[in-house]
Every structure is written in structure tokens, then in C-alpha cells.
PAZAPA-4460 file (N, C-alpha, C; in steps of 0.05 Angstrom, whole numbers, plus 32768, in hexadecimal, padded with zeros to 4 digits):
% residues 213
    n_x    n_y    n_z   ca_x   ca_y   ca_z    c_x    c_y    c_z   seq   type   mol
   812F   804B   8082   8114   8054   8084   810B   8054   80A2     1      X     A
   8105   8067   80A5   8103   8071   80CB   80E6   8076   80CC     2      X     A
   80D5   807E   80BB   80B8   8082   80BE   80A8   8076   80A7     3      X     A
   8094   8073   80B9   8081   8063   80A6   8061   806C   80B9     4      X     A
   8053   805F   80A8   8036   8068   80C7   801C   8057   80B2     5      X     A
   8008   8047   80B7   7FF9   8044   80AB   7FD5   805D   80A9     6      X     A
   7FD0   8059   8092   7FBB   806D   8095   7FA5   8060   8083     7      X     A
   7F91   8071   807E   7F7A   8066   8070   7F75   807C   805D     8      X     A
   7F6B   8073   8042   7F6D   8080   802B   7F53   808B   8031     9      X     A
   7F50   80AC   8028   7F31   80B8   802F   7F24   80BA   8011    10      X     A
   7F39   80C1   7FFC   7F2D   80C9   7FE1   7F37   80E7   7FD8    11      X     A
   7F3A   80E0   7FBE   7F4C   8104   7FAD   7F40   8119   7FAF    12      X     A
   7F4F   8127   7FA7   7F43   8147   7FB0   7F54   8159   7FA1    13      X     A
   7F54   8172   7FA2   7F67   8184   7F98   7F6C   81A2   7FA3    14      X     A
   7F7C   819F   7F9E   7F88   81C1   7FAF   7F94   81D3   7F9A    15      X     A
   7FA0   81E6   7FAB   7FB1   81F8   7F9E   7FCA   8209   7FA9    16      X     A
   7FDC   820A   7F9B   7FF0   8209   7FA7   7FF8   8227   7FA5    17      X     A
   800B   822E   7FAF   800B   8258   7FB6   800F   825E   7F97    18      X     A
   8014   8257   7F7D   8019   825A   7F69   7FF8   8262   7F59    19      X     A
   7FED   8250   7F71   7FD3   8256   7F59   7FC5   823A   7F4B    20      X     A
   7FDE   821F   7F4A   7FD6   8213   7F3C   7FC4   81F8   7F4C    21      X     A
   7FBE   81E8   7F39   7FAE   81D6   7F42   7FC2   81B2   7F4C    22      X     A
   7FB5   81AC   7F61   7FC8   8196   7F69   7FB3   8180   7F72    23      X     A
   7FB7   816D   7F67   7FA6   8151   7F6C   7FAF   8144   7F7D    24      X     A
   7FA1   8139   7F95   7FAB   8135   7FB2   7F9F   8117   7FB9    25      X     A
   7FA1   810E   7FC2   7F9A   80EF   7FD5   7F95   80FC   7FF6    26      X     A
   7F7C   80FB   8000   7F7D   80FE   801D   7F83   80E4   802F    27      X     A
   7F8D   80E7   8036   7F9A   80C5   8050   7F93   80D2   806C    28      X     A
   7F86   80C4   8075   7F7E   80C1   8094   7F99   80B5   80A8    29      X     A
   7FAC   80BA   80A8   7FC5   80A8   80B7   7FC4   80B0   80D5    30      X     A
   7FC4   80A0   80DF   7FCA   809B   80FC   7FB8   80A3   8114    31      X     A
   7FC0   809E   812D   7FDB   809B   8132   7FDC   8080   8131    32      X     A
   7FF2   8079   8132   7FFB   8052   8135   8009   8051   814A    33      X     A
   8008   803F   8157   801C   8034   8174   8031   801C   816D    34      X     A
   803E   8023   8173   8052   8002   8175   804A   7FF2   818B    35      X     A
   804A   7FE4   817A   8038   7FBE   818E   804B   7FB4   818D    36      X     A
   8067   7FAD   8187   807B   7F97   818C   8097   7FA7   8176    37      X     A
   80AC   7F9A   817E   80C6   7F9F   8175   80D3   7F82   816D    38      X     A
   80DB   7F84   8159   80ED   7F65   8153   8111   7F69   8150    39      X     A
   8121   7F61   815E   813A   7F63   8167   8146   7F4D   8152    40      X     A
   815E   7F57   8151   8173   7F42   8147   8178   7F2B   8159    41      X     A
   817A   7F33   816E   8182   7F16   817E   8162   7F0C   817F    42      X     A
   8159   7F15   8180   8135   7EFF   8184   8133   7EF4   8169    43      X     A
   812A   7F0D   8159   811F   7F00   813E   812C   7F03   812C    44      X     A
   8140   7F04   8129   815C   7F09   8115   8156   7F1B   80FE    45      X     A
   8142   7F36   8109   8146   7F50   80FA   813B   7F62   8107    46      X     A
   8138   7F76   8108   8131   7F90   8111   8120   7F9B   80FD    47      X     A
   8103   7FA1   8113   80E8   7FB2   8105   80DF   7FB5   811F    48      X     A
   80C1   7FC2   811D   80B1   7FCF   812D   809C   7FC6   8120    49      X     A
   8086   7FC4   8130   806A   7FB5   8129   8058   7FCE   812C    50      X     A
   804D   7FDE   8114   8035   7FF1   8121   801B   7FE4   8116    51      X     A
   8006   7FF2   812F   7FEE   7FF0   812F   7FDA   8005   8123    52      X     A
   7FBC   7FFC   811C   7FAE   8020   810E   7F96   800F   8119    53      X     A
   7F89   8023   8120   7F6A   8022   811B   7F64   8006   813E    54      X     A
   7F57   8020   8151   7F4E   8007   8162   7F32   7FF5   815A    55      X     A
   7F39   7FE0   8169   7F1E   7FC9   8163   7F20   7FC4   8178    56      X     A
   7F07   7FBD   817E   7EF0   7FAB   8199   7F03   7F91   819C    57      X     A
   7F08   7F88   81BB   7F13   7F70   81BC   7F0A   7F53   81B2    58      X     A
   7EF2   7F5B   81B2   7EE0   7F40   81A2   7EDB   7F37   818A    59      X     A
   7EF8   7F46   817E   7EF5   7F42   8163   7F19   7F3B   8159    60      X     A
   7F20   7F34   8179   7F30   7F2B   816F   7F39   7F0E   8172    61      X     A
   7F40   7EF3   816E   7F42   7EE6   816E   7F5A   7EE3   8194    62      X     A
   7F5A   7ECA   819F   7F70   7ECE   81B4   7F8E   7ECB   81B2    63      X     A
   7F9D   7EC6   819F   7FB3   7EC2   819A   7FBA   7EE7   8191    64      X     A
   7FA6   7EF0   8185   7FAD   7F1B   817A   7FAB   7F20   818D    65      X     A
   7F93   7F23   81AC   7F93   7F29   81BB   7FA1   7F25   81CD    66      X     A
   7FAB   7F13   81D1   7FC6   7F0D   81E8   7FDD   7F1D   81DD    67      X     A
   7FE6   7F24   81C9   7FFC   7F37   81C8   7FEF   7F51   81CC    68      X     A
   7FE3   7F60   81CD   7FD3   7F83   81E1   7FD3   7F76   81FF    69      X     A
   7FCA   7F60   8205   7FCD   7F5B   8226   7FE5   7F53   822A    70      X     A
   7FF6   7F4F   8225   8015   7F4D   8224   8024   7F63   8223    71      X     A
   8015   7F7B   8214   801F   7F99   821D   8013   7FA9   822A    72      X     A
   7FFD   7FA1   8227   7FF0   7FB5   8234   7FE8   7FCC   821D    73      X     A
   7FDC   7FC4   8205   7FD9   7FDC   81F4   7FB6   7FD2   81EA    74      X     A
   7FB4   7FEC   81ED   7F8E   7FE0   81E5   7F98   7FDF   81C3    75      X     A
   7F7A   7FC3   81BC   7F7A   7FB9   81A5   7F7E   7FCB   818D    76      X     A
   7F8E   7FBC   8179   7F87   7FCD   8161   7F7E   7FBA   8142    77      X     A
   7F71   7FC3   8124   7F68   7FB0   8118   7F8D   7FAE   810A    78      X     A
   7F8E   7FBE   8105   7FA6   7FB4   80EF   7FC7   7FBA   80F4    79      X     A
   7FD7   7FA6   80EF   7FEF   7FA4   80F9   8000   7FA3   80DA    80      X     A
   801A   7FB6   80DD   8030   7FAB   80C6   8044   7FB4   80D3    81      X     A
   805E   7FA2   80CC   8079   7FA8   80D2   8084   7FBC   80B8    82      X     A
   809B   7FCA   80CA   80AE   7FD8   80BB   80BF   7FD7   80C3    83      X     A
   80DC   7FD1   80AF   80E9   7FBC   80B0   80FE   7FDA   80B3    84      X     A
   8114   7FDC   80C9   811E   7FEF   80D7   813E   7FDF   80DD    85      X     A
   815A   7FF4   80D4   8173   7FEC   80E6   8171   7FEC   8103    86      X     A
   817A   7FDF   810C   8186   7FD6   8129   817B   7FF9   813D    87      X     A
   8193   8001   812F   818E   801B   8142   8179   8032   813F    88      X     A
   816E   8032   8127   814A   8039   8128   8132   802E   813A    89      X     A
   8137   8010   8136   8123   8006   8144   8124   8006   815E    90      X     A
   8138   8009   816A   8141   8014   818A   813C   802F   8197    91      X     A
   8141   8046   8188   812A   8059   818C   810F   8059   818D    92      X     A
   8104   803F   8180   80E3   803B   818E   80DE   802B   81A2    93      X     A
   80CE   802C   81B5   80BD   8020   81C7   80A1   8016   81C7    94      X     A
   8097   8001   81C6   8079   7FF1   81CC   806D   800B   81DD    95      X     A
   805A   8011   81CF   804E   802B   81DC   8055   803D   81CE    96      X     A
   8063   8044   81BF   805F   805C   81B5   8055   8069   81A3    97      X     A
   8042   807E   819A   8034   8082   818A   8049   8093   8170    98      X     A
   8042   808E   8158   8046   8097   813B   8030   80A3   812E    99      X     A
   8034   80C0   8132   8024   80CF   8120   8028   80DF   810A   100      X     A
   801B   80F4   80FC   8023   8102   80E1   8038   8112   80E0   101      X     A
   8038   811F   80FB   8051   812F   8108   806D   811F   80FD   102      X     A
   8071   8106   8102   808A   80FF   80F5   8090   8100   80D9   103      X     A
   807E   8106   80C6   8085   8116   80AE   8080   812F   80AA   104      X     A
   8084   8144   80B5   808F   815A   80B3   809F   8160   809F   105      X     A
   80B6   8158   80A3   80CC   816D   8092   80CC   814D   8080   106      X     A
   80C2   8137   807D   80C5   812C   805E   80B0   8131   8045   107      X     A
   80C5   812F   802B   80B6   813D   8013   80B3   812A   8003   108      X     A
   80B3   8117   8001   80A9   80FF   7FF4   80A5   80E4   8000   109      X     A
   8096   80D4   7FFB   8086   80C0   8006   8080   80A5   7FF7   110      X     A
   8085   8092   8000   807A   8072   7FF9   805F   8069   7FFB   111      X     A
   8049   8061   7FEB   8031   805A   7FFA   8028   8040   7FF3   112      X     A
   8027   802C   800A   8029   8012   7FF7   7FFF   800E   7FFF   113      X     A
   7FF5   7FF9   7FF0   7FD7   7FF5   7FF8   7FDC   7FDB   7FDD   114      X     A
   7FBD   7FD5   7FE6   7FB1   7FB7   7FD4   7FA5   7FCE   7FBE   115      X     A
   7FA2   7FC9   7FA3   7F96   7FD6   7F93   7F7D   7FCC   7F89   116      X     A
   7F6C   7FD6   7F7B   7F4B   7FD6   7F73   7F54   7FB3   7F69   117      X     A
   7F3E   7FAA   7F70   7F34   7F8F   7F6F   7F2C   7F88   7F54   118      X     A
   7F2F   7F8A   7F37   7F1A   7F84   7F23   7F13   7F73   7F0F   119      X     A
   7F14   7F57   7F1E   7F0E   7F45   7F1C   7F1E   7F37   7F10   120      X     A
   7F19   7F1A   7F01   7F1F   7F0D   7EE4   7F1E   7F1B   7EC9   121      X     A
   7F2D   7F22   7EBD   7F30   7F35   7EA8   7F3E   7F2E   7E8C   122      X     A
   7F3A   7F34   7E7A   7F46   7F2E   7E5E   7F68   7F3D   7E58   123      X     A
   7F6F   7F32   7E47   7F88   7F43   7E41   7F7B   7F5D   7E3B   124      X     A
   7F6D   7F6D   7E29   7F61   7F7F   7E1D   7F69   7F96   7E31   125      X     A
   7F56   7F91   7E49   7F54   7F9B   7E6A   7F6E   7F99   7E78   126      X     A
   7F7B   7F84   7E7D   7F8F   7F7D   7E8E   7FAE   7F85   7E80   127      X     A
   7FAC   7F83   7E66   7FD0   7F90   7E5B   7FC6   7FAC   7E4E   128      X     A
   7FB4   7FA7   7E45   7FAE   7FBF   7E23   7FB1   7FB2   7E09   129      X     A
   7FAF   7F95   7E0F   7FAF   7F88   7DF0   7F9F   7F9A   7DDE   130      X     A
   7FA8   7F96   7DCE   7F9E   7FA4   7DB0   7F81   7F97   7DA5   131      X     A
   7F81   7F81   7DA7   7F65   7F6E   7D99   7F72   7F6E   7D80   132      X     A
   7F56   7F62   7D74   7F5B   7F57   7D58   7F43   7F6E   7D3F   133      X     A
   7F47   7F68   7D2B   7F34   7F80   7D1D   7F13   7F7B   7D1D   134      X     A
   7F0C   7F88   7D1C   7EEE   7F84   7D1D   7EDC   7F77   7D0C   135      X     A
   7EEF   7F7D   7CF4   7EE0   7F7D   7CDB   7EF9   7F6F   7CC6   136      X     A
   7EF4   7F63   7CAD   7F0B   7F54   7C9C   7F0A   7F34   7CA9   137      X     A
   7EF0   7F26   7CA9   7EEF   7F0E   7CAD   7EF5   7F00   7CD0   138      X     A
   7EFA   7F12   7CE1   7EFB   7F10   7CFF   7EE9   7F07   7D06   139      X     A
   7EE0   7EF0   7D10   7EC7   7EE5   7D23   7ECB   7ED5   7D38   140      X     A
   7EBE   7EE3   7D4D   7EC4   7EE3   7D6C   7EDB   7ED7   7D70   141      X     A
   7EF0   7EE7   7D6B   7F0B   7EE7   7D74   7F1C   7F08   7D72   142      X     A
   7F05   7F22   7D7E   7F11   7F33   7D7D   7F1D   7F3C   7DA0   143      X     A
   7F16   7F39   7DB2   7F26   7F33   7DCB   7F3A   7F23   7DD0   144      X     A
   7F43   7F03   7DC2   7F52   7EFB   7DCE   7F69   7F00   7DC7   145      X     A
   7F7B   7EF2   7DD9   7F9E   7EFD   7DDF   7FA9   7EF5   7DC4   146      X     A
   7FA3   7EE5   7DB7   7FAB   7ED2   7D9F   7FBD   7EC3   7DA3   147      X     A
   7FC1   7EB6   7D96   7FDA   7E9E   7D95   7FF5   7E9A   7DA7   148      X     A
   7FEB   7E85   7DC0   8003   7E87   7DD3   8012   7E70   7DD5   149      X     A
   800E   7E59   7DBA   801D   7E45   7DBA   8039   7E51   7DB8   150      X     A
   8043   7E33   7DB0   8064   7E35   7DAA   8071   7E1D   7D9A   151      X     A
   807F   7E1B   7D8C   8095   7E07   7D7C   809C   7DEF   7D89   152      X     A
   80A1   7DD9   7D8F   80AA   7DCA   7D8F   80BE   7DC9   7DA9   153      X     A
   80CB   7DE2   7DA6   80E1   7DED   7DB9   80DC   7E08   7DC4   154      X     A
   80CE   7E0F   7DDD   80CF   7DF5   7DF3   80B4   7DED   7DF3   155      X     A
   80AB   7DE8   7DE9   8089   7DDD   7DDB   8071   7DE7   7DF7   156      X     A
   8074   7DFC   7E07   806D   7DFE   7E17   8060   7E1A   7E1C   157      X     A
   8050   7E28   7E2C   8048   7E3E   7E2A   805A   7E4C   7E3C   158      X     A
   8068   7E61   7E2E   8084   7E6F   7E3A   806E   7E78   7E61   159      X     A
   8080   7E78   7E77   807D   7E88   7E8F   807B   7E9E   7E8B   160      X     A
   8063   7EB0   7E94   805B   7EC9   7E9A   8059   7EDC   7E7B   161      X     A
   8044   7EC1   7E69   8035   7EC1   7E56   801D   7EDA   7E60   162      X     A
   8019   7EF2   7E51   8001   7F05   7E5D   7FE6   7EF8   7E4E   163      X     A
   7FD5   7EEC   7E62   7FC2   7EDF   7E5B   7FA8   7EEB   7E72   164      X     A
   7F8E   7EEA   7E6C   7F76   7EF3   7E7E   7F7C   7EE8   7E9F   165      X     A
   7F78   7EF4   7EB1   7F78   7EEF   7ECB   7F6D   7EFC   7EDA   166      X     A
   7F76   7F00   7EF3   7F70   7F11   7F0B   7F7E   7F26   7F00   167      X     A
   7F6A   7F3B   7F08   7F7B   7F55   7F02   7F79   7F6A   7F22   168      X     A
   7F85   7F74   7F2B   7F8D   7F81   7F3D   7F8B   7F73   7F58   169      X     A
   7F81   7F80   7F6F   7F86   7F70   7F88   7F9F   7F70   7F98   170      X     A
   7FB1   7F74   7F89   7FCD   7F73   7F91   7FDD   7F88   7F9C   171      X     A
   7FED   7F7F   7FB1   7FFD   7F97   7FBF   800D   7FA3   7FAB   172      X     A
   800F   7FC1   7FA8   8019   7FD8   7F9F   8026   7FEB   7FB0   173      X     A
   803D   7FF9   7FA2   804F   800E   7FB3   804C   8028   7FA1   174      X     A
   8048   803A   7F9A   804C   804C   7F90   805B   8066   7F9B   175      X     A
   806D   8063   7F90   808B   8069   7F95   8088   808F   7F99   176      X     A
   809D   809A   7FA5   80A9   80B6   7FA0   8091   80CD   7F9F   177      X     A
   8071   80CF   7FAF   805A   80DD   7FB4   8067   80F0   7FC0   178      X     A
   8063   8109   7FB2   8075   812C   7FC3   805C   8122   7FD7   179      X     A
   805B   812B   7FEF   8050   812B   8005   804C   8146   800A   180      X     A
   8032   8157   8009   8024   8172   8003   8023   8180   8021   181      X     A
   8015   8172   802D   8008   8184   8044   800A   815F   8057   182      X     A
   800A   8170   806B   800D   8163   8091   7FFE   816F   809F   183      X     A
   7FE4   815F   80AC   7FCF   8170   80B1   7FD2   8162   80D5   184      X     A
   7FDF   816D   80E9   7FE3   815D   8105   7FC7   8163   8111   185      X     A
   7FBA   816E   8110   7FA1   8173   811E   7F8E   8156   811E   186      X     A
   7F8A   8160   80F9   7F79   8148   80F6   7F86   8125   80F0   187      X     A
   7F9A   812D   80F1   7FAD   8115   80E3   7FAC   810C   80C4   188      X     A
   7FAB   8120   80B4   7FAE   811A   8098   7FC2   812A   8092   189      X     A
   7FCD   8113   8079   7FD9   8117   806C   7FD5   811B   8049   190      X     A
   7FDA   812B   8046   7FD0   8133   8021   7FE8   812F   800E   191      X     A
   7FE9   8120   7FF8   7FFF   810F   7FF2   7FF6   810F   7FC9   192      X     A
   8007   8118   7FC3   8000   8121   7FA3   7FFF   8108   7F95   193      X     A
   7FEE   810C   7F87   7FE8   80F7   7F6B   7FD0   80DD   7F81   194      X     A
   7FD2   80C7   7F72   7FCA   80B3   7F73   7FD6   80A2   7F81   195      X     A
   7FC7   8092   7F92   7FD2   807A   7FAA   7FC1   8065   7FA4   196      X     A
   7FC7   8049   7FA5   7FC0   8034   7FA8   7F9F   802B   7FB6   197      X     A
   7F90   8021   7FA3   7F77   8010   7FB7   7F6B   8029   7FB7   198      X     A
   7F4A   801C   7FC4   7F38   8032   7FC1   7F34   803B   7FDA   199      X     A
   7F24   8053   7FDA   7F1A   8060   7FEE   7F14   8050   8008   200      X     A
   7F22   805B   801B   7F16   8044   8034   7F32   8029   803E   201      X     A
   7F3F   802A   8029   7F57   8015   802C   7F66   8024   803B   202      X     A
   7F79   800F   804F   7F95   8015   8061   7FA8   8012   804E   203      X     A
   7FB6   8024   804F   7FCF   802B   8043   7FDA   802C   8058   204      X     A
   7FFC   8020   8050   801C   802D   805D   8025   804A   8052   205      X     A
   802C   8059   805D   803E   8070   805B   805A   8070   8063   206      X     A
   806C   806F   804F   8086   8072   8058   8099   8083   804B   207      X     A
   80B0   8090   805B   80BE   8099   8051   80CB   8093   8032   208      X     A
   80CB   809E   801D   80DA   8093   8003   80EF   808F   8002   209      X     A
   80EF   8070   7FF6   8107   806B   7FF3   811B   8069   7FE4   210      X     A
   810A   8077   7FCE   811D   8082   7FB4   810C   80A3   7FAA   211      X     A
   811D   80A3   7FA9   8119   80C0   7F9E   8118   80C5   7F83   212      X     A
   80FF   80DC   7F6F   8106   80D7   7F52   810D   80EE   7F4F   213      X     A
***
């Protein structure tokens, strides 16, 4: 994986394609990003590249973030992720150099990882698709729950990764193999089919796919 770029999710839209037909799109705001640091095998015993998105005011950054931009010399940025690169990829980049939409050009499918919608503490009902219980035929207030999560004797215990009410979303997501539509270098968007992770306004990764369907 040789490209990657972080961007910011704008919200869906739809187009049309020379056929005529209709195509549901994700707009992403990506780039440009700079590389802020390189990690070597002999230093850090792997090879990546550190990019940056989105500048911020120095006073918002704590002094231990800000000493690495005065150590390069690169004005501040808010958000940093590695991408994790062979030896001889990561050596074609340099601290300083900017990553924009232009480097996906000629790719046709795409990785997009982000945190997904937040929605709260939730029931099985909500969180798997439990079925419930019947409404009616003697049921009283016991038509939401999960039902019966004991066990026997052996192992007298509630089995691991029992689907029970919890947190439901919040969590980092990849959604795999996105045809990648339109490359917009002007404005720096990128238009990327179907559905992507997290809501409107969230930083997403963009990367090359790494599997193909």
C-alpha cells in the first residue's frame, strides 16, 4: 500500500454516470497532507510515514506535539496517522512533502477507515436484530429482552462474547473495496461510491485497497 491521504467526510450526493444511470456518492474533502516524520527499521524497527491534515493554531497544541513541527520545520497540523509502508516505499518520501488527490488518479478502488455514528447504550433489539418476544399470549414486560443467558453446570458460566445490551457504535471501521468515481485536483475531492464510515464532518483515512472484490 503506497497511498493513503487523510480527508474529511462532507456528506452523500448523487450523480450520473454517461449511461444515464444513477450513482450514490460520499463527498471527502482529502488533503493535502504533509509528511511530519518517517520511522526506519534501524530506528524504530518498521517502516511508515507519519501524515498530517488540517492546520491548527500553535496554541492549541500542547509542547511535547509542538516540538516535533519545530524540529522540522513544518507549520502545525490537528491530526496525525501513520501508514504502515515496505522499506523501499517509505524511502521515496521525505518530511515535507505534500500528498494530494492527484496520487489517486489511475486507482479504482479504495479503503476508507473512520470512527462510526456514536449511538449510545443500546438493547439487543437495536444492537443484533434480536427478534423479541410476542406481544401478546401471556408476555409481560419481557418483550425486549435477550432472554435466557444462563448455562448448566458445565461451564456454569456466561459463555465470552455472549450478545447482550451495550455500547453500540463509536468504533473504528474499514469499509473495504469503494470503486473510487471521480478525482476532483482543483478542489481536492474525492467522490467515492456507496457509504463510508462516521458522520458528516469526521476525518477519514483513504487508502489504496487492499483487497479487491
Amino acid at each position: 500500500m503506497t497511498t493513503a491521504i487523510l480527508g474529511r467526510k462532507i456528506g452523500m450526493t448523487q450523480i450520473f454516470d454517461d449511461k444515464g444511470n444513477r450513482v450514490p456518492v460520499t463527498v471527502i474533502q482529502a488533503g493535502p497532507c504533509v509528511v511530519v516524520q518517517k520511522r526506519t527499521l534501524t530506528k524504530d524497527s518498521y517502516s511508515a510515514i507519519q501524515i498530517g491534515f488540517q492546520s491548527v493554531p500553535k496554541r492549541k497544541l500542547n509542547k511535547p506535539e509542538l516540538g516535533v513541527f519545530e524540529r522540522t520545520g513544518l507549520d502545525p497540523v490537528k491530526f496525525l496517522r501513520e501508514i504502515r509502508l515496505s522499506e523501499q516505499e517509505a524511502s521515496s518520501f521525505n518530511v515535507g512533502d505534500k500528498i494530494t488527490v492527484g496520487a489517486f488518479k489511475e486507482i479504482a478502488k479504495v479503503d476508507v477507515v473512520g470512527i462510526s455514528k456514536g449511538r449510545g447504550f443500546q438493547g439487543v433489539i437495536k444492537r443484533y436484530n434480536f427478534q423479541g418476544f410476542p406481544a401478546t399470549h401471556g408476555t409481560h414486560e419481557y418483550r425486549r429482552h435477550p432472554g435466557s443467558i444462563g448455562n448448566r453446570e458445565e461451564p456454569g458460566r456466561v459463555v465470552k462474547g455472549k450478545k447482550l445490551p451495550g455500547q453500540m457504535g463509536n468504533i473504528r471501521v474499514t469499509t473495504q473495496s469503494l470503486k473510487l468515481i471521480k478525482v476532483d485536483e482543483e478542489r481536492n475531492i474525492l467522490l467515492v461510491r456507496g457509504a463510508i464510515p462516521g458522520a458528516a464532518g469526521e476525518v477519514v483515512l483513504i487508502r489504496v485497497a487492499i483487497k479487491t472484490k
